[in-house]
C-alpha positions in Angstrom: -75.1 -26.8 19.3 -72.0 -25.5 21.0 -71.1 -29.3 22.1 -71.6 -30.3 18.3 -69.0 -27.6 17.0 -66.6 -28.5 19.9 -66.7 -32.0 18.8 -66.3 -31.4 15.2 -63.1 -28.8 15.9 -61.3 -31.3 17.8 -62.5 -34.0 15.0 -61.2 -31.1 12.5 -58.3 -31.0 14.8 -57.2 -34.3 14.6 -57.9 -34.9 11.2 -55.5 -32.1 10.9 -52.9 -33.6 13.1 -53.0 -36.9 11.4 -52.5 -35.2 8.3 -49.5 -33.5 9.5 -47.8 -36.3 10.5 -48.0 -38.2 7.6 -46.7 -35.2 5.1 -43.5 -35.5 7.6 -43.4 -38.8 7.2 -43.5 -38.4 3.8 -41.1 -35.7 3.4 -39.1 -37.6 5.4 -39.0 -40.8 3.5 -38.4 -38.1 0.2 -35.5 -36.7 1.9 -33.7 -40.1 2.7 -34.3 -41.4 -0.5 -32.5 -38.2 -2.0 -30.1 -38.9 0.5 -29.3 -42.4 -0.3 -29.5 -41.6 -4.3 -26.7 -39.0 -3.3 -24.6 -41.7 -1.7 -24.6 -44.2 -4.7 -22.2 -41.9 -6.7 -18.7 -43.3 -7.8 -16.8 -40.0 -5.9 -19.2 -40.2 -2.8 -18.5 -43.9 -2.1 -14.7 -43.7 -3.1 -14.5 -40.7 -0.6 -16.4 -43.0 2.0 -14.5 -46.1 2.0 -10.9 -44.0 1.6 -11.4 -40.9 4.0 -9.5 -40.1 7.2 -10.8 -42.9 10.2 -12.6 -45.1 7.6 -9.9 -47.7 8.6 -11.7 -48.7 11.8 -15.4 -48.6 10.3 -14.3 -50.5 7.4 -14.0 -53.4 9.8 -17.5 -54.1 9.6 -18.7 -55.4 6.2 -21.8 -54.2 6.6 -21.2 -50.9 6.6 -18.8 -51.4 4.3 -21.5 -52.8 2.1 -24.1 -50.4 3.3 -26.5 -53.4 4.4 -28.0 -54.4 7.2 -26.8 -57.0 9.4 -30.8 -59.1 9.1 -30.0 -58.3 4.5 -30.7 -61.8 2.5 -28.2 -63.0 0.5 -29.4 -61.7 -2.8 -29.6 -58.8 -1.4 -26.2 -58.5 -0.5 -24.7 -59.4 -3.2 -27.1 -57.1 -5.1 -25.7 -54.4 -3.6 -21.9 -55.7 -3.6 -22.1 -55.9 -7.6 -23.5 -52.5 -7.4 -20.6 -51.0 -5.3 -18.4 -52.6 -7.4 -19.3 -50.9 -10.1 -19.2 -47.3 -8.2 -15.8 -47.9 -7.2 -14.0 -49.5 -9.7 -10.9 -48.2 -11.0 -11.8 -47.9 -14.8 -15.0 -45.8 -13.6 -12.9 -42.9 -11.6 -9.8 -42.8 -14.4 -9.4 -39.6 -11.8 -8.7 -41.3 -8.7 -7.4 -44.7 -9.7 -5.5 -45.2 -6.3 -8.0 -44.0 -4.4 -10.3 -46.3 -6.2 -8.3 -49.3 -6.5 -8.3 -49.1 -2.3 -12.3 -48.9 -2.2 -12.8 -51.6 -4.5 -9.9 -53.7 -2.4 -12.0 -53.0 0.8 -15.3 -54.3 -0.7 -13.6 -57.3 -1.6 -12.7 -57.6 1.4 -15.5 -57.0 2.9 -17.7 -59.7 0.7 -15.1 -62.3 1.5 -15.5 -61.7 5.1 -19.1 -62.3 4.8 -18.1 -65.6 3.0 -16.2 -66.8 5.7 -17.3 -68.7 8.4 -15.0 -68.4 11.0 -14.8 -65.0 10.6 -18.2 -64.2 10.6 -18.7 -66.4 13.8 -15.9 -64.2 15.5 -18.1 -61.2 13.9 -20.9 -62.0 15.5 -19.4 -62.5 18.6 -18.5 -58.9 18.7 -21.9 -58.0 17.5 -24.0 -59.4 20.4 -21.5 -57.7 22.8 -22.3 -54.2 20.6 -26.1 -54.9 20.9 -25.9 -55.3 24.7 -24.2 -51.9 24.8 -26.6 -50.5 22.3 -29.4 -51.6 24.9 -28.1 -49.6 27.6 -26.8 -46.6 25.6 -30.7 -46.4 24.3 -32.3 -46.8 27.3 -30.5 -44.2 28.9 -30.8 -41.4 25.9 -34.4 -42.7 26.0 -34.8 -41.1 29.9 -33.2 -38.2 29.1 -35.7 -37.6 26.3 -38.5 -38.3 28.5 -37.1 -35.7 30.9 -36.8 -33.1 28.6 -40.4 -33.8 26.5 -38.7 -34.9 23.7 -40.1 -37.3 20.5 -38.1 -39.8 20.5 -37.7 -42.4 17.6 -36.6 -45.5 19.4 -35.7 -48.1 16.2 -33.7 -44.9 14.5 -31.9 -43.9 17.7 -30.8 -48.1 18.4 -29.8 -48.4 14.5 -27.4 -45.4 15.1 -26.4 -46.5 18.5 -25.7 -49.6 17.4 -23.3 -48.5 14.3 -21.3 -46.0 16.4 -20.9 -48.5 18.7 -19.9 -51.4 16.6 -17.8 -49.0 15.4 -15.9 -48.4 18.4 -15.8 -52.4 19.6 -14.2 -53.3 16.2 -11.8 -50.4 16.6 -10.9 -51.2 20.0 -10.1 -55.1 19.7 -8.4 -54.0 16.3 -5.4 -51.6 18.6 -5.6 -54.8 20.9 -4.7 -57.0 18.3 -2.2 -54.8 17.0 -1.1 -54.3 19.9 0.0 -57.8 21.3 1.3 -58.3 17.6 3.8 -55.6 18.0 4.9 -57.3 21.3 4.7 -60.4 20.3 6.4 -59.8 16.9 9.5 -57.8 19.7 9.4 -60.9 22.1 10.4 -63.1 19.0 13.2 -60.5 18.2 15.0 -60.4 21.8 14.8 -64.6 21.6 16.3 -64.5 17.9 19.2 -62.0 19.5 19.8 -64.5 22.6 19.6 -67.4 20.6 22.3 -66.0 17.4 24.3 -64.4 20.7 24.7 -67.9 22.4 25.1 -69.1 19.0 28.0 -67.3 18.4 29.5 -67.6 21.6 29.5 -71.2 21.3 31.1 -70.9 17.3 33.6 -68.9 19.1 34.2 -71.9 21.9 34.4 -74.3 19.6 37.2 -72.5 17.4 39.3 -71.7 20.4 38.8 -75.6 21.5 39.8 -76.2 18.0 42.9 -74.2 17.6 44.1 -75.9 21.4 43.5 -79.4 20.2 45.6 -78.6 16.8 48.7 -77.5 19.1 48.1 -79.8 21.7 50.9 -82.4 19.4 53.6 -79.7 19.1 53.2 -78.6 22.8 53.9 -82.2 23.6 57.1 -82.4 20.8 58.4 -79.5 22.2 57.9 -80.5 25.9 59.8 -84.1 25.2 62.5 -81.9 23.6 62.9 -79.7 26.4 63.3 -82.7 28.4 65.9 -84.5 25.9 67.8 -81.3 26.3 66.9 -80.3 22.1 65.9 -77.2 20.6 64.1 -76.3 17.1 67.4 -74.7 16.3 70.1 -77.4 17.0 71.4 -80.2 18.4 71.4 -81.7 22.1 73.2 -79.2 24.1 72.5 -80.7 27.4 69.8 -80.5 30.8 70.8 -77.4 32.7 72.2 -78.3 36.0 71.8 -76.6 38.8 74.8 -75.8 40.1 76.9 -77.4 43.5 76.2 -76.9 46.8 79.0 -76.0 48.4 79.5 -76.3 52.6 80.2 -72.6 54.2 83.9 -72.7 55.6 83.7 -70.3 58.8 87.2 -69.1 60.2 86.9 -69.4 64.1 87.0 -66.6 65.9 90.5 -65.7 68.2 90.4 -66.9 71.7 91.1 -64.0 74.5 94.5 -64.8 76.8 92.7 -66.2 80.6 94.0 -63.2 83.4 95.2 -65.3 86.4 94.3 -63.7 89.7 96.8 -63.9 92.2 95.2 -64.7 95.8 94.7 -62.4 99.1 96.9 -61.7 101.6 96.1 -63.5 104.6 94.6 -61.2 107.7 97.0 -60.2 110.9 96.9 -61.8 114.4 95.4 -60.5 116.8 
């Protein structure tokens, strides 16, 4: 008897458990769906696509879209059409800047999807993020484990893998911009070089210019000098230089000779 009403509390007891877990499922489920109805309001998705830092997530036109990267076709362009409509100037006469940008950004965003080349660069970036999302999971995964933690593995990599999309966009976004910027100051230091020699050669060529025109008179007025004519008159003659002349020297006076008279002779002996 004991054994019976053991079994049928830990029957009652399961029952009970299984039971619990669906209501939270349930409630769960309720409270997204609130959630979600909450989003799809004209100020809540103007504020979204607009707000501080929704430059870099607006990269990805799936969360720009709200729509998961596996969504149909249909379904994307169900909920473009719907967005639209949220965000569209004539429905926030409030905001119209504000709104004119959102609706600009799920343009955007649609034509992205359109494209081809972009969407293959897209996806480029996306099996990069999903590698990262691996590791990032497995690793919050442990530490759940350590700590005796539930842990929803399919919620936990869909959020993983947004905030880290997020981030990849972002960062090869600043690269871009980056090597635009330099790029863009490269050009400008060539375009200085190049009007610099530019103007440097002008400059050449007008003082080349302005010799050849007065090479002719340089030459009339050479063959003038040498005809002995000047701009102002007549022939007036070649200087000469003038004669050399030999130096006369007066010699100098010759000194009287002194005459020595001779010795005496010496005495006998």
């Amino acid at each position: 008897l004991t054994f019976k009403m053991a079994a049928a509390s830990a029957a009652d007891g399961r029952l009970s458990t299984k039971i619990d877990l669906r209501l939270r499922k349930f409630l769960a489920e309720v409270s997204e769906i609130e959630a979600r109805d909450a989003m799809m309001t004209s100020a809540f998705q103007v504020d979204r696509l607009t707000k501080p830092g929704s430059k870099y997530l607006n990269l990805n036109p799936f969360e720009v879209l709200q729509v998961d990267p596996t969504a149909s076709d249909e379904e994307i362009r169900k909920q473009y059409r719907k967005l639209s409509l949220l965000v569209h100037p004539d429905k926030n006469p409030n905001d119209v800047d504000k709104a004119k940008s959102a609706f600009e950004t799920i343009r955007t965003a649609m034509e992205t999807l359109k494209d081809d080349d972009k969407m293959a660069l897209l996806e480029e970036r996306f099996e990069e993020s999903r590698a990262l999302t691996q590791i990032a999971v497995q690793k919050l995964k442990l530490e759940a484990k350590a700590k005796g933690q539930l842990f929803d593995e399919a919620k936990v990599s869909k959020e993983q893998f947004r905030k880290v999309t997020a981030k990849l966009l972002a960062d090869y976004e600043l690269r871009k911009k980056d090597l635009e910027v330099k790029f863009t100051e490269t050009k400008k230091r060539e375009r200085e070089a190049e009007v610099k020699g530019e103007d440097e050669r002008k400059t050449k060529q007008a003082v080349d210019k302005k010799w050849d025109e007065k090479r002719d008179k340089r030459v009339s007025n050479w063959r003038d000098f040498q005809s002995g004519k000047t701009e102002k008159g007549p022939k007036v003659g070649l200087l000469k230089p003038p004669k050399f002349r030999v130096e006369q020297r007066t010699p100098a006076p010759t000194q009287p000779a002194i005459v020595t008279a001779p010795a005496a002779p010496a005495p006998a002996p």
